[in-house]
Structures are given as structure tokens and as C-alpha cells.
ChimeraX commands (.cxc) that place a marker at each C-alpha (Angstrom):
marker #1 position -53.66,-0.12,-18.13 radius 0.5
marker #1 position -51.50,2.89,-18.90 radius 0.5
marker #1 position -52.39,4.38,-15.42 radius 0.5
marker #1 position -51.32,1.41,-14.17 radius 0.5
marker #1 position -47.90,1.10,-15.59 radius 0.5
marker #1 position -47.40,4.90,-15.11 radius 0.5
marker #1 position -47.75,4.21,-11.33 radius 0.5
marker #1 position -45.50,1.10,-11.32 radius 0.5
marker #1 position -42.76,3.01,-12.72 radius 0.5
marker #1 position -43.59,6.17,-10.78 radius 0.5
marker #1 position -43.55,4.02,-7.41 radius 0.5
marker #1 position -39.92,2.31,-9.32 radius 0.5
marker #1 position -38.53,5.70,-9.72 radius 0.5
marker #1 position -39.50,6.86,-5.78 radius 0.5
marker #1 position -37.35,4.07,-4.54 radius 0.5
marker #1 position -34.88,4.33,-6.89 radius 0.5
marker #1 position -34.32,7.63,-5.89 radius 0.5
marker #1 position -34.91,7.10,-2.18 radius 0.5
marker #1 position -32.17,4.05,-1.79 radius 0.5
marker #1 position -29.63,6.64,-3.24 radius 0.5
marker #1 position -30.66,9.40,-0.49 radius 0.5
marker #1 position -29.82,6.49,2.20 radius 0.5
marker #1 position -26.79,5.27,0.84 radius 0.5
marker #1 position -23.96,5.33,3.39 radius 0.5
marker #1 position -20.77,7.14,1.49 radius 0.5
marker #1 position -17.62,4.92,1.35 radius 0.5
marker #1 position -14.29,5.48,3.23 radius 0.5
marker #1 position -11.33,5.07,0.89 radius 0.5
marker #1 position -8.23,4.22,3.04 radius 0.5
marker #1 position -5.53,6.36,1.79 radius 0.5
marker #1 position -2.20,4.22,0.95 radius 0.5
marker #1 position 0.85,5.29,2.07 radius 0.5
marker #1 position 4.15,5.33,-0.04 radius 0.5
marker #1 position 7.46,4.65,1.37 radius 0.5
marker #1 position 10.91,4.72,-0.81 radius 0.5
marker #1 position 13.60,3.03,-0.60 radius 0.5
marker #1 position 17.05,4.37,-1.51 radius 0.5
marker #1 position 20.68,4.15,-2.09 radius 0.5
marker #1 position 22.94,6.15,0.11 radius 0.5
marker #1 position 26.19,4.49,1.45 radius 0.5
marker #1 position 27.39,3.99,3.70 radius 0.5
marker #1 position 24.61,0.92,4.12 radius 0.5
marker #1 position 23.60,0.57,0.66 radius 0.5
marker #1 position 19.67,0.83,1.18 radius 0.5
marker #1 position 17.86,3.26,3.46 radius 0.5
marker #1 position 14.08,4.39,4.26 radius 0.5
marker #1 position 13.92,7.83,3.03 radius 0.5
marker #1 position 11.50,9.53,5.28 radius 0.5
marker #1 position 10.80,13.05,5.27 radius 0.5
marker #1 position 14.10,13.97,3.62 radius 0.5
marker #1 position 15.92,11.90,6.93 radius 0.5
marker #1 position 17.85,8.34,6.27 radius 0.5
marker #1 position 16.09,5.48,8.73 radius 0.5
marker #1 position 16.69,1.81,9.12 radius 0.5
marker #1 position 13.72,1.24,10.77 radius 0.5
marker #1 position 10.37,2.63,9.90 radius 0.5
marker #1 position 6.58,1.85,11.58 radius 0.5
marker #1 position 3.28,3.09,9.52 radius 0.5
marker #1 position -0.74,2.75,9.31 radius 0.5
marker #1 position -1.19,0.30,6.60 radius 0.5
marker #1 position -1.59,-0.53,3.81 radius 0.5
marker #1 position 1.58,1.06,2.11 radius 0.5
marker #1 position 3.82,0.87,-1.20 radius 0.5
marker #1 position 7.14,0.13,-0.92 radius 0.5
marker #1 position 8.99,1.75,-3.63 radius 0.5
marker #1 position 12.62,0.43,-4.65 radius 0.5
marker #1 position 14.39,3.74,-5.87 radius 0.5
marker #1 position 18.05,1.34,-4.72 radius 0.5
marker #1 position 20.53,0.08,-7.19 radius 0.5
marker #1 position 19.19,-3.40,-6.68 radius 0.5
marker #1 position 16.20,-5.67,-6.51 radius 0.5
marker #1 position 15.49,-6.15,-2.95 radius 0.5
marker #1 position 14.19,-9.48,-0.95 radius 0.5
marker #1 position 10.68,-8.52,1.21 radius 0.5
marker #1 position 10.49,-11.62,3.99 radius 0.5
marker #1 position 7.40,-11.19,5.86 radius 0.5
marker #1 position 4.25,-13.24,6.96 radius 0.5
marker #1 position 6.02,-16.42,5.85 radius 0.5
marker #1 position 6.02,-15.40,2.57 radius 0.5
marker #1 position 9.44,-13.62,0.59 radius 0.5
marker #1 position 8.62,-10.83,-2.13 radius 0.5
marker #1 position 11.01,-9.23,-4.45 radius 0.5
marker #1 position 10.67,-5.35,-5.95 radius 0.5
marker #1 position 12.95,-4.81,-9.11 radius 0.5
marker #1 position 14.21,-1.66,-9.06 radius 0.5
marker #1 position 11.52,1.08,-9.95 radius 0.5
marker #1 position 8.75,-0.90,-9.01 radius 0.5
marker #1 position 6.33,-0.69,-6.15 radius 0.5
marker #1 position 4.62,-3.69,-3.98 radius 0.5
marker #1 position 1.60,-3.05,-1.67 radius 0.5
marker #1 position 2.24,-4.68,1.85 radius 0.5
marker #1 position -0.18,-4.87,4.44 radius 0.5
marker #1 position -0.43,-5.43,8.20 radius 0.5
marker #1 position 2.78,-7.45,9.98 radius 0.5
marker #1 position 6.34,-7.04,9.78 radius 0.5
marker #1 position 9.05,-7.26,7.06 radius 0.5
marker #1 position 12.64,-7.38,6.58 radius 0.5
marker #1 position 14.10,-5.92,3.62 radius 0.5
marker #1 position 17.10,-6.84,2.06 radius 0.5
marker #1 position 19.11,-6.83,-0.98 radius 0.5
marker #1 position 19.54,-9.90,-3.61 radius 0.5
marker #1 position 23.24,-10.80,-3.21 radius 0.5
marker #1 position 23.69,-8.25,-0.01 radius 0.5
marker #1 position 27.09,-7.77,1.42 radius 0.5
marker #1 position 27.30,-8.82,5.18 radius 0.5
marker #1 position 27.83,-5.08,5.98 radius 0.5
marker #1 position 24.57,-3.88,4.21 radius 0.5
marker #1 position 21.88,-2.59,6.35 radius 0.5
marker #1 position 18.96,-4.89,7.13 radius 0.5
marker #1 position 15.78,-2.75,7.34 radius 0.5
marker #1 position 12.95,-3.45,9.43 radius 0.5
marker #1 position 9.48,-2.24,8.46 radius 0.5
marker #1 position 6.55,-2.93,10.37 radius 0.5
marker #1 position 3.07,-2.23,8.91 radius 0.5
marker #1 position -0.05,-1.32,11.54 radius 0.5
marker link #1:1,2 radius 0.2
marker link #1:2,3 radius 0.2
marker link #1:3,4 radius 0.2
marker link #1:4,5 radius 0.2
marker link #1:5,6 radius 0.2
marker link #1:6,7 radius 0.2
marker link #1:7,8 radius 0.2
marker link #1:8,9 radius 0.2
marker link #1:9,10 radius 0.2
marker link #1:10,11 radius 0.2
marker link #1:11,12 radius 0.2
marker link #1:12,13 radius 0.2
marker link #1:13,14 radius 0.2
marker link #1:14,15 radius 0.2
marker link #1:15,16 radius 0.2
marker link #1:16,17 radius 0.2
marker link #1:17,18 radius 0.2
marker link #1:18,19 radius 0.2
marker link #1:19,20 radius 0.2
marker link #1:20,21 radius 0.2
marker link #1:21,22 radius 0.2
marker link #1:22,23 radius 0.2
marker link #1:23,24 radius 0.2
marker link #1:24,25 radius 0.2
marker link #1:25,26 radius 0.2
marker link #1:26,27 radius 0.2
marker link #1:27,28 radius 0.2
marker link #1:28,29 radius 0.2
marker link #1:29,30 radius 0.2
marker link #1:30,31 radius 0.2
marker link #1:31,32 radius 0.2
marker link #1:32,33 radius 0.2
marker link #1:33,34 radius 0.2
marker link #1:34,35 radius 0.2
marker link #1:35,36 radius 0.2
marker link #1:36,37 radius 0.2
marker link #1:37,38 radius 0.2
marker link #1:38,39 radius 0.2
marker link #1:39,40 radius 0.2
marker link #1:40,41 radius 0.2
marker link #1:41,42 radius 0.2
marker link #1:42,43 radius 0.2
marker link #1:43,44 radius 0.2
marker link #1:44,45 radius 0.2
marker link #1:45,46 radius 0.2
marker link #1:46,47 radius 0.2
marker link #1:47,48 radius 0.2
marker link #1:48,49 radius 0.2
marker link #1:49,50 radius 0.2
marker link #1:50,51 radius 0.2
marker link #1:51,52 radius 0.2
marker link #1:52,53 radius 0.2
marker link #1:53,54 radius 0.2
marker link #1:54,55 radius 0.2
marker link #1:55,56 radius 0.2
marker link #1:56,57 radius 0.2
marker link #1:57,58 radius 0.2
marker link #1:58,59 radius 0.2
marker link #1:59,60 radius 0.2
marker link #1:60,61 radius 0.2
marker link #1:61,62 radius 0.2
marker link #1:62,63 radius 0.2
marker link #1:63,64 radius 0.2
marker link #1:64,65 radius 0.2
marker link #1:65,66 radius 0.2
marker link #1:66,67 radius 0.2
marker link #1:67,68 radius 0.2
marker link #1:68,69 radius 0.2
marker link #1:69,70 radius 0.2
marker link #1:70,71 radius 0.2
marker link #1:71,72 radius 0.2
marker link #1:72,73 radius 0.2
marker link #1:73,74 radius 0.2
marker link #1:74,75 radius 0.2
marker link #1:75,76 radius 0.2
marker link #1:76,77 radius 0.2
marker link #1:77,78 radius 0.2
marker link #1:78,79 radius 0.2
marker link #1:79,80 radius 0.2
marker link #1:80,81 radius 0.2
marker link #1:81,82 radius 0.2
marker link #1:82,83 radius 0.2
marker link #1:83,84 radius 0.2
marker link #1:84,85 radius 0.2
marker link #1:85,86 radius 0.2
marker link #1:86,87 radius 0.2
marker link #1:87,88 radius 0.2
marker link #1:88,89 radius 0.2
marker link #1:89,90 radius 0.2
marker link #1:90,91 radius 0.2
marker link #1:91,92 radius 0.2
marker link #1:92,93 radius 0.2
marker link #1:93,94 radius 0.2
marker link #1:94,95 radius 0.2
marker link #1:95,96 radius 0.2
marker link #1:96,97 radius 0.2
marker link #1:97,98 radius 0.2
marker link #1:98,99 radius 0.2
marker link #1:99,100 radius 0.2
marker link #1:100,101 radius 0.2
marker link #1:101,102 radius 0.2
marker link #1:102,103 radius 0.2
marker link #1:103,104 radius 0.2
marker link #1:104,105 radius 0.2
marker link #1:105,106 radius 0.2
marker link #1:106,107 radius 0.2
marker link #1:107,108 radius 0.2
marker link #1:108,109 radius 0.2
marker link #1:109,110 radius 0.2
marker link #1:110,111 radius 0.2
marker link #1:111,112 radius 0.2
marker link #1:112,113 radius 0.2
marker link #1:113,114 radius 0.2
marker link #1:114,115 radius 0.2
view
């Protein structure tokens, strides 16, 4: 009997071990992080590698972070979004239009899409 239940969990351990040998390894998709600043004149810019943009494209998924002065409005995918200021949201794939609650006509209007 002891033979027996040595072999069981010998035969357990085998395929225990062998199922972690096989296992495929996981690809993390990094996330992307993309500010959002105050800087007049406009009021609210991308800040991309140290340059100003009102229009910015990128592999999803990314963070939007809201470094403005302001909570800002996220419209995209039929949906609206805010980010207080400080704060981060995770958008994925489609496009967005950023604005900011109780914007001045003359504000800028920036346009992310997300790929």
C-alpha cells in the first residue's frame, strides 16, 4: 500500500513539475502615461517629450494624467469621463476629446486618439 501511494504521488509530482516546464510565459502590455498640463496661452496641453501638442496618437492602453488647473471632460466611445486634477484614468482603443469643465470658448480642444 505504501508503494502504492509513494508512486501516486511520485507520478503527481512528475506532472506537476512537467506542466510548469510547458507553461507559455505571459506578455504584460506596458501602459503608457500621457500628462496633461497648464500652459497658456490654451489653458491645457499634451506634454510630450518636453514639447506642447494639441493633438497626440499612441499604442494603447494609456493613462491620462490631469497635471491642469481643472477637472477635465473625456468624451469618447459614447461615453463622457471626468479626471480631477491629480488623478489618472486608463483609456483604451478609439478616440477622445478632452476638455475642460466650464472651458472658455478660446481654450484648446485636444484630440487624443488611442491605437
Amino acid at each position: 500500500m505504501k508503494t502504492l501511494a509513494l508512486a501516486v504521488a511520485a507520478s503527481a509530482l512528475i506532472a506537476l513539475a512537467g506542466g510548469q516546464a510547458f507553461a507559455k510565459p505571459v506578455q504584460v502590455q506596458k501602459t503608457a502615461k500621457l500628462t496633461i498640463v497648464m500652459h497658456d496661452p490654451g489653458c491645457h496641453w499634451f506634454s510630450i517629450g518636453g514639447k506642447l501638442k494639441t493633438t497626440a496618437s499612441v499604442a494603447g492602453p494609456v493613462k491620462v494624467a490631469n497635471s491642469d488647473e481643472a477637472t477635465l471632460k473625456v468624451a469618447g466611445a459614447g461615453a463622457v469621463k471626468k479626471i480631477a486634477v491629480g488623478k489618472q484614468l486608463l483609456l483604451g482603443k478609439g478616440h477622445y476629446v478632452i476638455t475642460m469643465v466650464g472651458q472658455a470658448s478660446d481654450d484648446n480642444h485636444l484630440k487624443l486618439t488611442v491605437s
